[in-house]
Structure formats: C-alpha cells, structure tokens
mmCIF file of the C-alpha atoms, coordinates in Angstrom:
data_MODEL
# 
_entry.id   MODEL 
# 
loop_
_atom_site.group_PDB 
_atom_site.id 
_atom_site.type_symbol 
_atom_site.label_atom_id 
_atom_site.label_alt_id 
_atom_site.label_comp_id 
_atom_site.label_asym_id 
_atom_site.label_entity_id 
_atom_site.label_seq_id 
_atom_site.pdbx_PDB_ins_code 
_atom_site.Cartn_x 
_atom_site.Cartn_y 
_atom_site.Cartn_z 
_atom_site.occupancy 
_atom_site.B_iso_or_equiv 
_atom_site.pdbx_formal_charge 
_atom_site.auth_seq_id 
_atom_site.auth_comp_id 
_atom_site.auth_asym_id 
_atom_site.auth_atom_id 
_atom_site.pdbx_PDB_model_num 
ATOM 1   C CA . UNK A 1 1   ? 40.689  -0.037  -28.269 1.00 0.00 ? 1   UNK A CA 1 
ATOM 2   C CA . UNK A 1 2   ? 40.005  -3.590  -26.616 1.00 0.00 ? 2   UNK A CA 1 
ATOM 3   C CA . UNK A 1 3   ? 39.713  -2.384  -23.325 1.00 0.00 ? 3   UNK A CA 1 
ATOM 4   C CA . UNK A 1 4   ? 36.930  0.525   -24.957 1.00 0.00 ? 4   UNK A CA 1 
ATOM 5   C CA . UNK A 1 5   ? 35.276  -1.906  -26.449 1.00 0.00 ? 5   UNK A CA 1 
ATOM 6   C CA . UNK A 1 6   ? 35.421  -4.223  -23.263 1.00 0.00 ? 6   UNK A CA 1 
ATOM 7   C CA . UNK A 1 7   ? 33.681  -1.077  -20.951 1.00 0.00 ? 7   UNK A CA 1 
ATOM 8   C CA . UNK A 1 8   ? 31.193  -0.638  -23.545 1.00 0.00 ? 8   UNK A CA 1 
ATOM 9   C CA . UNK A 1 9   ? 29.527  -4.005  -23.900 1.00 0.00 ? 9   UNK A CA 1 
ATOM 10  C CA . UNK A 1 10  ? 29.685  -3.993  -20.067 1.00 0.00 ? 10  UNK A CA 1 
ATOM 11  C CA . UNK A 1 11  ? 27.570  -0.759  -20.139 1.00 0.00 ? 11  UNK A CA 1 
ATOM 12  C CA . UNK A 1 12  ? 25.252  -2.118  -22.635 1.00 0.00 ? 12  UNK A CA 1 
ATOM 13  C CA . UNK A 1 13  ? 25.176  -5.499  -20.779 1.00 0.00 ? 13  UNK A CA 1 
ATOM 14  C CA . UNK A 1 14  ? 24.211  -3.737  -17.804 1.00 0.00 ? 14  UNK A CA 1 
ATOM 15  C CA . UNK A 1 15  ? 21.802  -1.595  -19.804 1.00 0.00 ? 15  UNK A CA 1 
ATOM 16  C CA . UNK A 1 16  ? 19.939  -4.590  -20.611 1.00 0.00 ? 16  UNK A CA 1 
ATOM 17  C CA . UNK A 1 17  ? 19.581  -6.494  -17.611 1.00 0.00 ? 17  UNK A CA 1 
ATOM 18  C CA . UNK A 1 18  ? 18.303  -2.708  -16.114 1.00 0.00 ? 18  UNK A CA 1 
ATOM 19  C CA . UNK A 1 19  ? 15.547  -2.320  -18.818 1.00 0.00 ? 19  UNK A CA 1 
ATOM 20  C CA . UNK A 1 20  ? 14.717  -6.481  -18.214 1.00 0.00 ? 20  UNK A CA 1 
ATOM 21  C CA . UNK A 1 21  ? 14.652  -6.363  -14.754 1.00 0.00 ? 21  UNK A CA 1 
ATOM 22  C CA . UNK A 1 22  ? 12.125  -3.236  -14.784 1.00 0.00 ? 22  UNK A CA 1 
ATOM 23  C CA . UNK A 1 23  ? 9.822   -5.140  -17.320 1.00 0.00 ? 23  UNK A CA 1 
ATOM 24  C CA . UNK A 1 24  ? 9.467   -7.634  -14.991 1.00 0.00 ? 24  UNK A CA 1 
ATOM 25  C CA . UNK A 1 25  ? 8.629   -5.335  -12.281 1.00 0.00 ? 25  UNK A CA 1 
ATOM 26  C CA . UNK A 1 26  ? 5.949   -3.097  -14.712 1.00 0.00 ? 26  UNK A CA 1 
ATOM 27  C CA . UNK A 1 27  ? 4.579   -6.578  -15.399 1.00 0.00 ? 27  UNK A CA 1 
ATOM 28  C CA . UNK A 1 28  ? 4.250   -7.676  -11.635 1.00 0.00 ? 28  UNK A CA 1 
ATOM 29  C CA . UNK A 1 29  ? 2.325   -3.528  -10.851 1.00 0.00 ? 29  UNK A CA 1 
ATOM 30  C CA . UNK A 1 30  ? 0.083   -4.289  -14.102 1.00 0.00 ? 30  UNK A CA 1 
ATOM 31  C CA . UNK A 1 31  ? -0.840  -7.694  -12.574 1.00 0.00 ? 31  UNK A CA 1 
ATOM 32  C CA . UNK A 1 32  ? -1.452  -6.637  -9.249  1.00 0.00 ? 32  UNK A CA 1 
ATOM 33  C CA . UNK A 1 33  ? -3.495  -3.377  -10.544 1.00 0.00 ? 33  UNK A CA 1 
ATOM 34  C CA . UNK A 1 34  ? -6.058  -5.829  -12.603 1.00 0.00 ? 34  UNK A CA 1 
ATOM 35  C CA . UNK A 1 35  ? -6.205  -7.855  -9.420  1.00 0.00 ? 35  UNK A CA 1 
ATOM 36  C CA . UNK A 1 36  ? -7.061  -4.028  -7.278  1.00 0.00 ? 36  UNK A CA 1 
ATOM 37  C CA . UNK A 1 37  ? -9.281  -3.244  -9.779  1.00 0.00 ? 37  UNK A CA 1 
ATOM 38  C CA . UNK A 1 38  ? -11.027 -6.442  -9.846  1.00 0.00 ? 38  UNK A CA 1 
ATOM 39  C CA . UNK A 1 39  ? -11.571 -6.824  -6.533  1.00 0.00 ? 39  UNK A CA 1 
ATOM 40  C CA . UNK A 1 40  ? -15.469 -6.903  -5.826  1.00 0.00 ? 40  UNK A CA 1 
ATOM 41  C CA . UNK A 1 41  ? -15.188 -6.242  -2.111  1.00 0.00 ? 41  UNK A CA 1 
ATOM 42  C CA . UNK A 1 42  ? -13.355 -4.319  0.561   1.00 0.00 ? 42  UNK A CA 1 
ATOM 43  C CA . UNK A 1 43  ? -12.103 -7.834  1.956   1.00 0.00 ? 43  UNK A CA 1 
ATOM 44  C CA . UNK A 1 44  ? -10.896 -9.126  -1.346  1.00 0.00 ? 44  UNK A CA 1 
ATOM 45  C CA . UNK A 1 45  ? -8.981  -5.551  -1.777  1.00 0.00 ? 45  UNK A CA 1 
ATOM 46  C CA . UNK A 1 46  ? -7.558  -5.969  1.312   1.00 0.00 ? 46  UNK A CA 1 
ATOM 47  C CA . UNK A 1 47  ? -6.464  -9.210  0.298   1.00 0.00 ? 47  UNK A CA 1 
ATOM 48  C CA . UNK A 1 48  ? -4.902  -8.100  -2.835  1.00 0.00 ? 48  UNK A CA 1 
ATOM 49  C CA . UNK A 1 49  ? -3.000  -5.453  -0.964  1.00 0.00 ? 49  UNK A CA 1 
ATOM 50  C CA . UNK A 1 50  ? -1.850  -7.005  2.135   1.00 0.00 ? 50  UNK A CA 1 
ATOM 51  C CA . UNK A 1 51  ? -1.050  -10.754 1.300   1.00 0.00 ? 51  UNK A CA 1 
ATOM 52  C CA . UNK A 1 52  ? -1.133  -10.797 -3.097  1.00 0.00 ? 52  UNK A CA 1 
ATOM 53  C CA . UNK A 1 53  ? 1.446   -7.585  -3.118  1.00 0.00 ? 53  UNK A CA 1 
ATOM 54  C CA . UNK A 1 54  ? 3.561   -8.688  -0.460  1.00 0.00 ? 54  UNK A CA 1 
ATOM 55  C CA . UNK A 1 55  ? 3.893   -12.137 -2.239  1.00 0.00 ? 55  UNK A CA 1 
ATOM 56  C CA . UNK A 1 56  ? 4.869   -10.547 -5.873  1.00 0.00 ? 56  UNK A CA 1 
ATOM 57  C CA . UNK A 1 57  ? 7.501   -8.203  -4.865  1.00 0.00 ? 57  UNK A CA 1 
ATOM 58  C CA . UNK A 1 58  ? 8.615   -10.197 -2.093  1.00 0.00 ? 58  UNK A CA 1 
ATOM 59  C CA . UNK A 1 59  ? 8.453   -7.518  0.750   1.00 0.00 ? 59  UNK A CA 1 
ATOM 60  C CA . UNK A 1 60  ? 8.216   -8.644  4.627   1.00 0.00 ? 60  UNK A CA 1 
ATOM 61  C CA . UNK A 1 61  ? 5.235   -7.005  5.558   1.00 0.00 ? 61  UNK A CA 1 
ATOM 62  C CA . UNK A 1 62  ? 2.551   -4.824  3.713   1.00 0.00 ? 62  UNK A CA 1 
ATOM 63  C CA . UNK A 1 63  ? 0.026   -2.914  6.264   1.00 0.00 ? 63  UNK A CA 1 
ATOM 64  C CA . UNK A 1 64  ? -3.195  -0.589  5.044   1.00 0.00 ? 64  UNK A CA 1 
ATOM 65  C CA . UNK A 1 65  ? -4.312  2.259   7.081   1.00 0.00 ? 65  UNK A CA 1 
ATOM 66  C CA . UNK A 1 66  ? -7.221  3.805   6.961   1.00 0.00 ? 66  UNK A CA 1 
ATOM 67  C CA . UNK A 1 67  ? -8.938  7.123   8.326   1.00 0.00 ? 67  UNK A CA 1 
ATOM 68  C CA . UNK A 1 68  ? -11.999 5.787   10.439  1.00 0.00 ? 68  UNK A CA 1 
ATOM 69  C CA . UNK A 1 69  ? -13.101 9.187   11.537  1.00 0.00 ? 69  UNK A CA 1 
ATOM 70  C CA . UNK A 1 70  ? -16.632 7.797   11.925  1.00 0.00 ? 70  UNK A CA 1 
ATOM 71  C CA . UNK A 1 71  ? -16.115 4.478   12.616  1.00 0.00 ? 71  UNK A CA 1 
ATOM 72  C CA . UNK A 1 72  ? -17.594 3.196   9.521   1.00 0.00 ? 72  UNK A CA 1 
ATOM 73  C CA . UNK A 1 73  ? -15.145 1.023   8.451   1.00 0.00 ? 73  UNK A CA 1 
ATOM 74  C CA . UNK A 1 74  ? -14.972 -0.685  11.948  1.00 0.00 ? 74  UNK A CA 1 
ATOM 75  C CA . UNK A 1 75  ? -18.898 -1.325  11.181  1.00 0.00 ? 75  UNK A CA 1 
ATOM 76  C CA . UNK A 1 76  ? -18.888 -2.715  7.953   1.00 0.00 ? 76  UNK A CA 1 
ATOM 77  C CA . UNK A 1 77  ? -15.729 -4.825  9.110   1.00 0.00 ? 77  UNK A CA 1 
ATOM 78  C CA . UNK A 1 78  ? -18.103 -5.914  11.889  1.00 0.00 ? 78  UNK A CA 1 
ATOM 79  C CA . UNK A 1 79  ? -20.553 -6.479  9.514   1.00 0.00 ? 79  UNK A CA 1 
ATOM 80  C CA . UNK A 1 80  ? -19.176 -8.713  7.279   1.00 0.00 ? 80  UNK A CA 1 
ATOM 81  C CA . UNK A 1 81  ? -18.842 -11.813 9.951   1.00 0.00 ? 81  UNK A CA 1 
ATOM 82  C CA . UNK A 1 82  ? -15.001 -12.240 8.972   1.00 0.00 ? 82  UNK A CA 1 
ATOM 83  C CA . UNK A 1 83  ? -13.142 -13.071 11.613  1.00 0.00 ? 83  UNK A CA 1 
ATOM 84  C CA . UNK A 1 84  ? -10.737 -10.247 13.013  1.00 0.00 ? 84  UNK A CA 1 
ATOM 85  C CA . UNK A 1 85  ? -7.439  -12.060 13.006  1.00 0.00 ? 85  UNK A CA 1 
ATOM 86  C CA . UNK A 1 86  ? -8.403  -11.717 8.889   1.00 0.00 ? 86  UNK A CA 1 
ATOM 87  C CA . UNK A 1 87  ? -7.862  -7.875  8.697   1.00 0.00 ? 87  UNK A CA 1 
ATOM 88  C CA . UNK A 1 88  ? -4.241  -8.215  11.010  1.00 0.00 ? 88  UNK A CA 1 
ATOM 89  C CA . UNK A 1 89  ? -2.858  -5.826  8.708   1.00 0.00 ? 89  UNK A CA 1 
ATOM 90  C CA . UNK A 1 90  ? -5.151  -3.284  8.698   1.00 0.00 ? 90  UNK A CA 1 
ATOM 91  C CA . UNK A 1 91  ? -4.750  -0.103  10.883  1.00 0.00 ? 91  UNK A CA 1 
ATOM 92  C CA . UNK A 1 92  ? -7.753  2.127   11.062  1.00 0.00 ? 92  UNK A CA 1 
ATOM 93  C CA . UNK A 1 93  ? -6.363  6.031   12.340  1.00 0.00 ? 93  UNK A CA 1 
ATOM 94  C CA . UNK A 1 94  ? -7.592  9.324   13.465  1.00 0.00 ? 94  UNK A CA 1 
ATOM 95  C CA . UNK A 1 95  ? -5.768  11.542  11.471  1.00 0.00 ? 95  UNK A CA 1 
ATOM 96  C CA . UNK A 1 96  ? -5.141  13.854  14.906  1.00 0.00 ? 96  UNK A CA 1 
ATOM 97  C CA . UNK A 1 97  ? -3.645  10.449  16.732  1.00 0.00 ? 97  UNK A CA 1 
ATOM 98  C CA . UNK A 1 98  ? -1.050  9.752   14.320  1.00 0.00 ? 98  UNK A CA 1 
ATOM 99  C CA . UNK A 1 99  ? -0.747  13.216  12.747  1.00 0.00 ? 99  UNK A CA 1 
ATOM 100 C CA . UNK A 1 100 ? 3.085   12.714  11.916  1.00 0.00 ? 100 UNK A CA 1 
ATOM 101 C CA . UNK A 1 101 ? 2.502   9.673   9.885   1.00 0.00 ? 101 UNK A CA 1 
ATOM 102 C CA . UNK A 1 102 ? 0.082   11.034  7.610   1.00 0.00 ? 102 UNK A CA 1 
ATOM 103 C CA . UNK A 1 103 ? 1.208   15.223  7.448   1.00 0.00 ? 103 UNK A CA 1 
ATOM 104 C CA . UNK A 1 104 ? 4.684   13.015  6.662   1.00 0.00 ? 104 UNK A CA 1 
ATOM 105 C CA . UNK A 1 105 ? 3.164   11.361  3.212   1.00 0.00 ? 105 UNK A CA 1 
ATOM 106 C CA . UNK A 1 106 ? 0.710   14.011  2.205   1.00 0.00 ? 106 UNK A CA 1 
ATOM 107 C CA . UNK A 1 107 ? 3.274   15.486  -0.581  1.00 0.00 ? 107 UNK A CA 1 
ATOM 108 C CA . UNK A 1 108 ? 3.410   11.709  -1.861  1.00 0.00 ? 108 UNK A CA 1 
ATOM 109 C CA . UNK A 1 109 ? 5.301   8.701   -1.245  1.00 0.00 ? 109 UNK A CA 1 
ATOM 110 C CA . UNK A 1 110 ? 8.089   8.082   1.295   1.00 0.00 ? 110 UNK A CA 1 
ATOM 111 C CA . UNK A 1 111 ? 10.743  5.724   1.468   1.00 0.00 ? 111 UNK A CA 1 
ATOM 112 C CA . UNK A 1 112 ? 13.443  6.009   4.285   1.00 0.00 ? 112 UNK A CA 1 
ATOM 113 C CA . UNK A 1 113 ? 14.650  3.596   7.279   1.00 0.00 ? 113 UNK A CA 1 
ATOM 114 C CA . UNK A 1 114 ? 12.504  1.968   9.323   1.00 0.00 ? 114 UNK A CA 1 
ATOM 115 C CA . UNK A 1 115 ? 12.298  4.130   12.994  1.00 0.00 ? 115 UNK A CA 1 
ATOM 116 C CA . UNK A 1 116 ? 10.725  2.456   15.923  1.00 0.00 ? 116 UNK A CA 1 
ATOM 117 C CA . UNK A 1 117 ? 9.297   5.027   17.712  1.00 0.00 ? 117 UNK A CA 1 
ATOM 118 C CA . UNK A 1 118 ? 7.120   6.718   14.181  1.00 0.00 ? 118 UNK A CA 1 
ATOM 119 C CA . UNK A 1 119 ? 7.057   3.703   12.715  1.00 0.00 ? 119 UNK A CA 1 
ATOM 120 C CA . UNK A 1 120 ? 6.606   0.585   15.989  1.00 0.00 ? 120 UNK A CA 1 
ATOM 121 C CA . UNK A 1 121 ? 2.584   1.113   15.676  1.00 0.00 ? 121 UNK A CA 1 
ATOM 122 C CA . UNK A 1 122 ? 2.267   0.336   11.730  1.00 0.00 ? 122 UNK A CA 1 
ATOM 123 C CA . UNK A 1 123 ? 4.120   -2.859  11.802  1.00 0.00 ? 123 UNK A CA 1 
ATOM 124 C CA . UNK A 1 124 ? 4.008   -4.067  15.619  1.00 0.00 ? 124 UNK A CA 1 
ATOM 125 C CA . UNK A 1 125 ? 6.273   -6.757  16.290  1.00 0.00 ? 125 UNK A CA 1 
ATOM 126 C CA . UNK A 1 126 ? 7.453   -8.280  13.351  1.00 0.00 ? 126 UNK A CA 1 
ATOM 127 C CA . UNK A 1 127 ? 10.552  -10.808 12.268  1.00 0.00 ? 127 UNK A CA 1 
ATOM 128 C CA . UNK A 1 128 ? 12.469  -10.239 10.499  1.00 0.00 ? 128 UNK A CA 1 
ATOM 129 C CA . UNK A 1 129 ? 12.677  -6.529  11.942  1.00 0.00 ? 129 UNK A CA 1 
ATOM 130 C CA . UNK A 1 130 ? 12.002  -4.261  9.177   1.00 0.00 ? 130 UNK A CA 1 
ATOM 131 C CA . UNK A 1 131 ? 15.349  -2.358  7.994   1.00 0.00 ? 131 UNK A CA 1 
ATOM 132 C CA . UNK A 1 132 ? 13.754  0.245   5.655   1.00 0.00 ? 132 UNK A CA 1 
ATOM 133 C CA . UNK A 1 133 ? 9.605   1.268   4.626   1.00 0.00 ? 133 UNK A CA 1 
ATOM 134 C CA . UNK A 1 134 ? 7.787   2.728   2.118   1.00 0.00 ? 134 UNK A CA 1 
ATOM 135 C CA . UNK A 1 135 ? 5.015   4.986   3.030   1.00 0.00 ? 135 UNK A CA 1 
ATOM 136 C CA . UNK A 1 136 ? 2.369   5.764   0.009   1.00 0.00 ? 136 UNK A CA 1 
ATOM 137 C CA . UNK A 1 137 ? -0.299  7.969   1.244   1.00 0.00 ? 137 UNK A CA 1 
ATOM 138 C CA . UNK A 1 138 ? -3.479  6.908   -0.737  1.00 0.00 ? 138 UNK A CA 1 
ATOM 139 C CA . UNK A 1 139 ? -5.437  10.169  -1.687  1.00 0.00 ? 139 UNK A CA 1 
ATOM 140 C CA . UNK A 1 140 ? -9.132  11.405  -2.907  1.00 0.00 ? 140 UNK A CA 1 
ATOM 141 C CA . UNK A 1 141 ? -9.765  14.302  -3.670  1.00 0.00 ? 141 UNK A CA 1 
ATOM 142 C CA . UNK A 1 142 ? -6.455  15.662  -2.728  1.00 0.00 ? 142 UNK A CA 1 
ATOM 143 C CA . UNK A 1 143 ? -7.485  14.398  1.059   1.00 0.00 ? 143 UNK A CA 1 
ATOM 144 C CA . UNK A 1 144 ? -5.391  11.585  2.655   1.00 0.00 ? 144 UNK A CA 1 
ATOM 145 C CA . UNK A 1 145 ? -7.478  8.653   3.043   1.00 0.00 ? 145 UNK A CA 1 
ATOM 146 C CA . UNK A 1 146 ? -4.233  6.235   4.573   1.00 0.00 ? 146 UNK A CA 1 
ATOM 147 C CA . UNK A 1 147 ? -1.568  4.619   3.459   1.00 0.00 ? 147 UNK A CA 1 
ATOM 148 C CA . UNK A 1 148 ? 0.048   1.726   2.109   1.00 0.00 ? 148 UNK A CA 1 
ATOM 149 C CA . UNK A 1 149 ? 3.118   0.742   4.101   1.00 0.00 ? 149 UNK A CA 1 
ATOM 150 C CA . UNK A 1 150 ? 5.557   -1.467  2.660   1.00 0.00 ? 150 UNK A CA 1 
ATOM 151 C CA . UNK A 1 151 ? 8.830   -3.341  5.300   1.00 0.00 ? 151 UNK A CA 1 
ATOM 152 C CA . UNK A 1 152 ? 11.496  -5.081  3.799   1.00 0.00 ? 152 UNK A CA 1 
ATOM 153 C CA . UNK A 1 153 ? 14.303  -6.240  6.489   1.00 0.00 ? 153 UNK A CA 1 
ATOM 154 C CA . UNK A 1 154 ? 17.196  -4.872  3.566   1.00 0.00 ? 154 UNK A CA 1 
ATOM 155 C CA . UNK A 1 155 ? 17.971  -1.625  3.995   1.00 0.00 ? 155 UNK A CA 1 
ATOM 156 C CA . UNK A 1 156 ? 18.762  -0.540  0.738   1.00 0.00 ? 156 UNK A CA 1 
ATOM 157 C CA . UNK A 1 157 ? 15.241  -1.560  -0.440  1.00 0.00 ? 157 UNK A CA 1 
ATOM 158 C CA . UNK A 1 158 ? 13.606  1.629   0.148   1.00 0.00 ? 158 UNK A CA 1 
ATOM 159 C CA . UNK A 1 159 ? 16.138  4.579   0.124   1.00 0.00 ? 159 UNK A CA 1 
ATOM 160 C CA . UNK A 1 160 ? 15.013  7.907   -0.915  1.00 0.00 ? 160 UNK A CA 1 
ATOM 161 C CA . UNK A 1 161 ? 17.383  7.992   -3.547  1.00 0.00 ? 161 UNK A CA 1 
ATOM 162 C CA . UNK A 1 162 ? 15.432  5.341   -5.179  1.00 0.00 ? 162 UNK A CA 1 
ATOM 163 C CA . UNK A 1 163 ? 12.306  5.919   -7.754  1.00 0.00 ? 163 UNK A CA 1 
ATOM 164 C CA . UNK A 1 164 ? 9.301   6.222   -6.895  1.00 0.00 ? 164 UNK A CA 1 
ATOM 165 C CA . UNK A 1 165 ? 7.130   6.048   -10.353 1.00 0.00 ? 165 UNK A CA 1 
ATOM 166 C CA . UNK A 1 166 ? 5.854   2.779   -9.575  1.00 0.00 ? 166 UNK A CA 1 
ATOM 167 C CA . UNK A 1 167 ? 4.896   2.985   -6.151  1.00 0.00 ? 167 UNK A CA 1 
ATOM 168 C CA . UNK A 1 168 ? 3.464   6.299   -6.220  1.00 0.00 ? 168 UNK A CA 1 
ATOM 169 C CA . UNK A 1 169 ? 1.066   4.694   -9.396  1.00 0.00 ? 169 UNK A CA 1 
ATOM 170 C CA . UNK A 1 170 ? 0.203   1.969   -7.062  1.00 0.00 ? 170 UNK A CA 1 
ATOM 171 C CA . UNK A 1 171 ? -0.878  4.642   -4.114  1.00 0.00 ? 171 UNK A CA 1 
ATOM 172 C CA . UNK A 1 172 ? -3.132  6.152   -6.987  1.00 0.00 ? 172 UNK A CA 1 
ATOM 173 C CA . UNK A 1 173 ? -4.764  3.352   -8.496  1.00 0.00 ? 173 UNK A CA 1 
ATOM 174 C CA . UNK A 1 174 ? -5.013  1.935   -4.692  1.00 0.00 ? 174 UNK A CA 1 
ATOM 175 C CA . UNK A 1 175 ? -6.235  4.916   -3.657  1.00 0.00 ? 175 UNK A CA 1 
ATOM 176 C CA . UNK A 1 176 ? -9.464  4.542   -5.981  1.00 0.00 ? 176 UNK A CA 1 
ATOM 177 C CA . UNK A 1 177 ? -10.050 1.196   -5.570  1.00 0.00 ? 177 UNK A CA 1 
ATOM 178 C CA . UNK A 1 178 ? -9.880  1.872   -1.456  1.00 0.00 ? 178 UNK A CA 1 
ATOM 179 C CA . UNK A 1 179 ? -12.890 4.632   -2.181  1.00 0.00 ? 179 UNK A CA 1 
ATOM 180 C CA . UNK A 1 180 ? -14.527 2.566   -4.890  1.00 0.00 ? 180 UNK A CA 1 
ATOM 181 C CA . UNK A 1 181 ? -15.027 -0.356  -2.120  1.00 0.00 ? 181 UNK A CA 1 
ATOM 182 C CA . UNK A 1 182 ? -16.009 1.745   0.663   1.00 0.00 ? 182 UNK A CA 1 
ATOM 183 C CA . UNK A 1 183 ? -19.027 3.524   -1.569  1.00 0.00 ? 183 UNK A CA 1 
ATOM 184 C CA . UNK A 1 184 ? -20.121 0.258   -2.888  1.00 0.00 ? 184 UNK A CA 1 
ATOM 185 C CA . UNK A 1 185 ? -20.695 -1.212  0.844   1.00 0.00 ? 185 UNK A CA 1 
ATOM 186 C CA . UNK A 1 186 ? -22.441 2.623   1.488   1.00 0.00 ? 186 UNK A CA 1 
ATOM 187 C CA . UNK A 1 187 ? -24.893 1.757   -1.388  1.00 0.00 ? 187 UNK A CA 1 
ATOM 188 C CA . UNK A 1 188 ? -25.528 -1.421  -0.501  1.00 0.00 ? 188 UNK A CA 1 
ATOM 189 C CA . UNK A 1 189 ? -26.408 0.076   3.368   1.00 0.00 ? 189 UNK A CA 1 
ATOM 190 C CA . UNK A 1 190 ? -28.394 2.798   1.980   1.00 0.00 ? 190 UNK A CA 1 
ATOM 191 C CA . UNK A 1 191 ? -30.406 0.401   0.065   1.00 0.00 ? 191 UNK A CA 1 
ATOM 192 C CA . UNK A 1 192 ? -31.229 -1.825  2.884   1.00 0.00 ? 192 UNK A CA 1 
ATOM 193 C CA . UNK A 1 193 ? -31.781 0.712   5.773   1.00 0.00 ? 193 UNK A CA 1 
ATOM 194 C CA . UNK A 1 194 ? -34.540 2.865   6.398   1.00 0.00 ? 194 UNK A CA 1 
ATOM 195 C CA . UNK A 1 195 ? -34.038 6.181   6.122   1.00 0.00 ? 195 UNK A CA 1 
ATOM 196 C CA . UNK A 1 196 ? -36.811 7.225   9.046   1.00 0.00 ? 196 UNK A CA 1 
ATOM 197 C CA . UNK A 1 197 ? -36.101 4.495   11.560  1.00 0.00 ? 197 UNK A CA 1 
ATOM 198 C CA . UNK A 1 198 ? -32.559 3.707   10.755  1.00 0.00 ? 198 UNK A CA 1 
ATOM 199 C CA . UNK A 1 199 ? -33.459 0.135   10.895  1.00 0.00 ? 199 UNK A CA 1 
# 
C-alpha cells in the first residue's frame, strides 16, 4: 500500500511540475506575441524575433527568412539607413534556390537534427554548433512567406516527437505580423511616390 501510495504522489508530483513548467512557457509565447504584435516596424519585428525570442526561451540562434521574389524587402532594408550587420539574421530566398527548405515546412512546423548540408546556409557558422532546429514556415494565404528557424546546440530540444502547439502558434501570429509590416512600409511608399514618374 506504501509503496502505491509512494508511485502515486511521484506521478502527481511530476504532474505538477509538467503543468508549471508549461505555464511558464504559455506565459513567455503570450509575452513575446504582445511584443510581435506591437512592433510598429519591420526592424523592431525583426528585433522581437531574432534577438527578444532567442533571449526568452534561451535558444542559440533564431534566423528569419523571407521570400524576396522582387527584391522589395532588400529595398526597404536599404531604405531604412540601418546598418546591414543589424539584419545578420535575416535570410531573404527565392523560393526556386532553396526549394527543399521551404516544400520541407509547407505542411507546418519541423523539428529534427540539425544537417549541414540543408541546413549550413540558414545558420552559417555558428558556436556552439547547432545539435537540433526548428523550422516554422510562416504562411499567408496558405502561401509560404519564410520561416522562422530556431538552433539549440542540445539535441533533444527539438525532436519530432516533441509538441508543436506552441511553435506552430508562434509561426501564425508571426506570420501576420511579418505581412502586417511589409504592407505598412508599401503604404507608406505608395503615399510618397508618384504614380506617373515613379519618383
């Protein structure tokens, strides 16, 4: 009977410290989403992403990509007289250059071990060498738009036995606020060029 009772209050110990830890975690997403939603420019989003995400959930390396089919976003980056080393973690794609890494995310997100040769371009050369990634594919309109790529140098941190609730909410809400940005700075061009002359 002791030894029942023993195995139970273990379970329900390790119940607790389950349901505390992911409170903690929904609290950290929640934060991080007000910060996304908040964020008033494409270089504060970026921000948010790359160096404010990274921090909270203690990952080695967090790295946007975006489709630049047009090269917009390499103009309004131009644009906006920040310096380049700034956007380090940004990687803007054509979709038929890197065609594995997005047709491999398009059915949502991925988390597996890190593989030079697919995955060497995202991260570049990094220390500590990244041990295992999450890939979340950030989607309008039911068309990839990039990704959010997560490194952490333990391997068991993304296995795809593990949930993906959280970060596939994050690729959602990220995915918005990516768009949201992007037509904001297209308004704010429109408004200030001449349609005629360009100029």
């Amino acid at each position: 009977m002791n030894q029942t009772n023993a195995k139970s209050e273990a379970e329900l110990r390790s119940l607790v410290e389950n349901a505390k830890e992911n409170e903690a975690k929904l609290q950290k997403f929640q934060a991080v989403e007000l910060s996304l939603i908040g964020a008033d420019s494409f270089s504060t989003l970026y921000q948010v992403l790359t160096s404010e995400y990274r921090r909270s959930f203690g990952l080695d390396r967090v790295v946007l990509t975006l489709v630049d089919l047009a090269h917009e976003i390499r103009r309004m980056i131009g644009e906006m007289r920040t310096p380049s080393e700034h956007f380090e973690q940004l990687r803007l794609v054509d979709p038929l250059d890197r065609s594995s890494h997005l047709s491999e995310i398009c059915n949502g997100p991925v988390l597996r071990a890190y593989d030079d040769a697919t995955d060497g371009w995202i991260f570049g050369q990094t220390w500590p060498t990244p041990e295992s990634v999450a890939l979340l594919p950030l989607k309008r309109s039911g068309a990839v738009i990039g990704s959010l790529c997560l490194s952490s140098s333990d391997p068991n941190r993304f296995t795809s036995t593990k949930s993906t609730v959280f970060l596939s909410r994050l690729s959602a809400i990220a995915g918005i606020c990516v768009e949201n940005t992007l037509n904001t700075h297209r308004l704010r061009n429109a408004g200030i060029t001449d349609p005629l002359t360009g100029a």
